[in-house]
C-alpha positions, 0 to 999 in steps of 0.5 A: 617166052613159052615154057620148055618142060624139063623132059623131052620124050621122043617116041616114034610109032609105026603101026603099035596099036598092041602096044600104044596105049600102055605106053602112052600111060605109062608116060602120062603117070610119071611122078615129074609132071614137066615132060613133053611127049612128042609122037611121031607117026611114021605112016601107020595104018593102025589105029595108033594114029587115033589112040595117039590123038585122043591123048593129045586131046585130053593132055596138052604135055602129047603132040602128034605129028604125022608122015608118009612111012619112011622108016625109023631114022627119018622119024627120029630125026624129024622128031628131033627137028 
């Protein structure tokens, strides 16, 4: 059976290049390392997207989904699915 990580962070993203980064950091430094953070592109046109994949690439603990814009709740709830 795959390991399930403690901590589950759902975090949609549209167009948050400014913001991103710092975020993404921040979640990457927390003390408990048993997280999984899920990122759900909702159809940015920034470079969020490539921000978002750089991470992922390099900690594994990042997953990266896109979709055509559709707007906050239809994100949060793909995200939950």
């Amino acid at each position: 059976m795959p390991h399930r990580p403690r901590t589950s962070i759902l975090l949609p993203v549209f167009d948050a290049v400014e913001t991103l980064p710092a975020c993404l950091r921040s979640i990457q430094r927390q003390t408990d390392p048993d997280w999984e953070c899920v990122v759900m592109d909702d159809g940015s046109s920034d470079r969020g997207i490539s921000i978002a994949r750089e991470f992922a690439a390099t900690d594994a603990r990042f997953q990266l989904f896109t979709h055509p814009h559709r707007g906050l709740v239809p994100t949060l709830v793909d995200g939950v699915e």
